[in-house]
N, C-alpha and C positions, 0 to 999 in steps of 0.2 A: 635560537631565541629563548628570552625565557618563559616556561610554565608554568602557568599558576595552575597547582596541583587543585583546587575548589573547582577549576573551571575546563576539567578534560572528562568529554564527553565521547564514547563506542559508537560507532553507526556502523549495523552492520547490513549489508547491502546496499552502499553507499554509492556504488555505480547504477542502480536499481534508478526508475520513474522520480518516484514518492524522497528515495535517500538522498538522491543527488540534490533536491530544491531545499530537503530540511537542513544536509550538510551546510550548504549554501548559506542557508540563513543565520544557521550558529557560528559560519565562522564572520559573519558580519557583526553578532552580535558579542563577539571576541570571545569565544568557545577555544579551544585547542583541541582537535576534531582528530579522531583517528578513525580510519575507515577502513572497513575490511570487505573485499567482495570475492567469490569464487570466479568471477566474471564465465560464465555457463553458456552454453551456445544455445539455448532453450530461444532465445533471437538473436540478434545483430548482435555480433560482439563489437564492433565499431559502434555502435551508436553507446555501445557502455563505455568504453574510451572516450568520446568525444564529449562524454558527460565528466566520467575523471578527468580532460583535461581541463574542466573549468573548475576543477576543485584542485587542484595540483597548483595554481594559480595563488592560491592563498600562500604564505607562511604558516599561518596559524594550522598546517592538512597535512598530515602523514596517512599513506596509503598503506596496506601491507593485501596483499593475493595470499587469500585463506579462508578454508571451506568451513563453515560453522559445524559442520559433521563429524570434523576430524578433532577426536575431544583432547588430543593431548598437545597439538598445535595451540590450539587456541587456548588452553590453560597456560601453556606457557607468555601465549603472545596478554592474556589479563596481570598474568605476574610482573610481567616487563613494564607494561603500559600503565597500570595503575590507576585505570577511569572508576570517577565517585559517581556518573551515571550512563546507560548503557540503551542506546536504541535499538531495538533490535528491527529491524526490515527483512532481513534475509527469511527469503521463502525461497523455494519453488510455487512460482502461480502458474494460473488459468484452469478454471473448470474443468475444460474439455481434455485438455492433457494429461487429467488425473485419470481419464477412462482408459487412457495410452500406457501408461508408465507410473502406475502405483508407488513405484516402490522409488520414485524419485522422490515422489512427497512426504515419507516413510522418513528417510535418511536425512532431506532439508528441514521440514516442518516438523518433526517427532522428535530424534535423534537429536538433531542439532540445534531444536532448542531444552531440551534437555539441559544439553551440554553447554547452552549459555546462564540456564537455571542455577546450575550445580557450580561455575565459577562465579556467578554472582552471589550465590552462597559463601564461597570459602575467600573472598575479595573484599567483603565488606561495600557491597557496594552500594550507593544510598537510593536509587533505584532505577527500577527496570521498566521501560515503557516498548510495547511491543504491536506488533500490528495482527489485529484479526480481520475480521471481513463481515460485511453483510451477508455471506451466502452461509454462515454459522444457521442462519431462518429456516433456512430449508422453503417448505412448500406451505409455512407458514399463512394463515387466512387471517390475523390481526393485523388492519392496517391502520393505524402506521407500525411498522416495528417498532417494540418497546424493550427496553434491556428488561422488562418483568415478564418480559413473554419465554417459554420453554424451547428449547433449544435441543432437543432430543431427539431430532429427526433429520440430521442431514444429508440432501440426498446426492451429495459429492462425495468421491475421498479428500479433495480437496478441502472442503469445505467441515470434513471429520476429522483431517490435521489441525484448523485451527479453534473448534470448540477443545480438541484436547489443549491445544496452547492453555486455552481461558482455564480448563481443570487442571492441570499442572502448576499453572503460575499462582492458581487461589489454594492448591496442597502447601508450596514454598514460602508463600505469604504467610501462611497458618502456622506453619510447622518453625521454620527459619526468620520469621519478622522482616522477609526482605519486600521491600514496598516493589509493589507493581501495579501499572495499568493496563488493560487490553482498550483497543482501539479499532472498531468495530466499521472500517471505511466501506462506503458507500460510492463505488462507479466513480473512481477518481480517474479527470481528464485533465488535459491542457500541455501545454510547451513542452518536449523531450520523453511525451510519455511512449506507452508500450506499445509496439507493431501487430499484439497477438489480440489488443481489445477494438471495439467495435468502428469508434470513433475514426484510428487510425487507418482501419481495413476501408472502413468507407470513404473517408478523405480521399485515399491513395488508389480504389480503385475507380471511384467515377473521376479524378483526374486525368486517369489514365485510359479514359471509357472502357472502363472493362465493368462487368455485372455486379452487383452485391445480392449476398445471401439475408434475406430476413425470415430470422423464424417465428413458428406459430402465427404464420400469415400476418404478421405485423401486427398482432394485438400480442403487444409487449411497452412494458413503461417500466425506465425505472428511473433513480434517485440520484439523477447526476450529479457530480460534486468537483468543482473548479479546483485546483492542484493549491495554490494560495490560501485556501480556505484552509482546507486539511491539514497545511503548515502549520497556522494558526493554532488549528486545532491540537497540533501535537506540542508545541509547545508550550502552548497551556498546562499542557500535562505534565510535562517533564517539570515545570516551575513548583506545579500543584504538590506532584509527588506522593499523590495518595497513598496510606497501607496499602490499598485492596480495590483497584474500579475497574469496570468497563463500560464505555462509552460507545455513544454512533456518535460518527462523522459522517453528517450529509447534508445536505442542501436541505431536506425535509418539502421538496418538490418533487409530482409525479409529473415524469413528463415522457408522453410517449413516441416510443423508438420514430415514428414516421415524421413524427414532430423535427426529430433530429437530425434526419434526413432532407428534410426542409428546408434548413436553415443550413446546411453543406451546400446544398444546391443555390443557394440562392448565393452564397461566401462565395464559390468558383464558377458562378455562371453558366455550372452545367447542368443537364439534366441527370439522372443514376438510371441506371438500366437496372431493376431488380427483378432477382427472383424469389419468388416465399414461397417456405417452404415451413414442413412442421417442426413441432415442436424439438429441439433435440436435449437426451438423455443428457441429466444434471442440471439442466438451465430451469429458470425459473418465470416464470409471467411479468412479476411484478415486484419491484424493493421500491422504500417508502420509509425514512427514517424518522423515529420521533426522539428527537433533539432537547426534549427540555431538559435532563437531567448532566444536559452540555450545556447547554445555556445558562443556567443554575451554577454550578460550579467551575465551569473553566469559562464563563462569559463567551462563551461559542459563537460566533455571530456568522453563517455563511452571507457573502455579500454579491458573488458573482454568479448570474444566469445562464442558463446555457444559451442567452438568446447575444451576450456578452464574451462569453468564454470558447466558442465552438468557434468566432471567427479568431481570436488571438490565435487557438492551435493551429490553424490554417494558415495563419500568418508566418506562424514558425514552420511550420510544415513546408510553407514556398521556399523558403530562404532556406531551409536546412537539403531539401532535394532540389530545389528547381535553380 
């Protein structure tokens, strides 16, 4: 087919939760999508398949298996490709896995965004919108989170990989005038997401009646955020295309964990057997995102509830296992 060179967009981690809905939606909105994923066994490698095969679907989707780490693959594979803007998804996630395997997050989140910094540099590319996290807060006590609040205390490595992101991307903005965003997501749930976050461990194991873990005896809340919204969200930005931003993406609702558990239980007619337990190492009480300066600028509008969004994953979740 042919390409309109104005309209080819990079996602990397594009087999990823978050990558696979955004691809989705750009190649609806006639984007010419090239996606690149290491596809990692960090979970289900089938369920990252069964996600690129709804993106393989398209004409408008070119795939390529390639690790963001590997800086002279991917220089090459930016010379080929010739993308004017670059999403970048590719991480290694989960809190807890960073206690495990430091240096995985070292090589995904450090290294290899680097390595997408430095070919958006020498690419011309007109910019780079990329993904951070709520858990940049650390043990933060301003709530709601504010992007003016200090970010100096993360108490993850995870979570020390993506405030670097945020310092790296505002040096290459300074330094190089290549426009970037960071994208500050907030507990993002719904259809196709990740088997390692909370939602999905508890769907799957009181289907399955088996126990679930809740920590700090269930006094935990945080900032759920429906997977459509975040879309929204991100492509706001990529239109916006700011020199220099970072944003929250969240619902800008506190809702706590047992609440969540409630309304699972009520979606499969079961009860959950849990156990609580404390607090564990890196995890946080409470995220609580404040949204105006999304709202403001990229007309942000979260629309879906957890009380709206918990049964659609469920929905998906029967059809996709049962």
């Amino acid at each position: 087919m042919q390409i309109n060179k104005n309209r080819v967009i990079l996602v990397t981690g594009c087999a990823g939760f978050i990558g696979m809905h955004l691809s989705k939606v750009l190649l609806r909105k006639g984007y010419f999508v090239y996606g690149v994923d290491n596809l990692n066994d960090y979970y289900s490698v089938q369920l990252k398949n069964d996600r690129l095969n709804i993106l393989k679907k398209y004409d408008n989707f070119r795939f390529e298996m390639l690790d963001i780490s590997n800086s002279d693959k991917l220089s090459s594979f930016f010379s080929k490709i010739k993308p004017r803007k670059v999403i970048n998804l590719a991480a290694q996630a989960g809190v807890r896995y960073s206690l495990e395997n430091p240096k995985a997050y070292i090589s995904s989140n450090v290294n290899g965004f680097l390595n997408i910094l430095e070919c958006c540099r020498y690419n011309n590319i007109e910019g780079l919108i990329y993904a951070s996290s709520s858990s940049v807060y650390g043990s933060n006590k301003n709530i709601p989170f504010s992007i003016e609040d200090r970010v100096d205390s993360p108490i993850s490595i995870y979570a020390a990989t993506k405030k670097s992101n945020e310092l790296m991307a505002h040096s290459y903005s300074h330094l190089f005038g290549i426009h970037t965003t960071g994208l500050r997501f907030f507990t993002v749930y719904g259809p196709w997401g990740r088997p390692d976050m909370a939602l999905y461990k508890f769907v799957d194991k009181i289907q399955n009646k088996r126990p679930i873990s809740i920590y700090n005896h269930g006094n935990m809340n945080r900032d759920f955020t429906y997977i459509d919204d975040i879309i929204n969200g991100i492509i706001a930005s990529i239109e916006a295309n700011h020199k220099h931003r970072i944003y929250n993406l969240g619902n800008s609702r506190v809702e706590k964990l047992m609440n969540m558990v409630k309304i699972i239980e009520t979606s499969l007619s079961k009860k959950a057997k849990v156990k609580f337990l404390d607090m564990q190492p890196g995890d946080v009480q409470s995220t609580y995102a404040d949204i105006d300066l999304s709202i403001k600028e990229l007309n942000f509008k979260p629309l879906t509830s957890i009380e709206t969004g918990i049964p659609k994953f469920i929905d998906w979740y029967k059809s996709y296992h049962l």
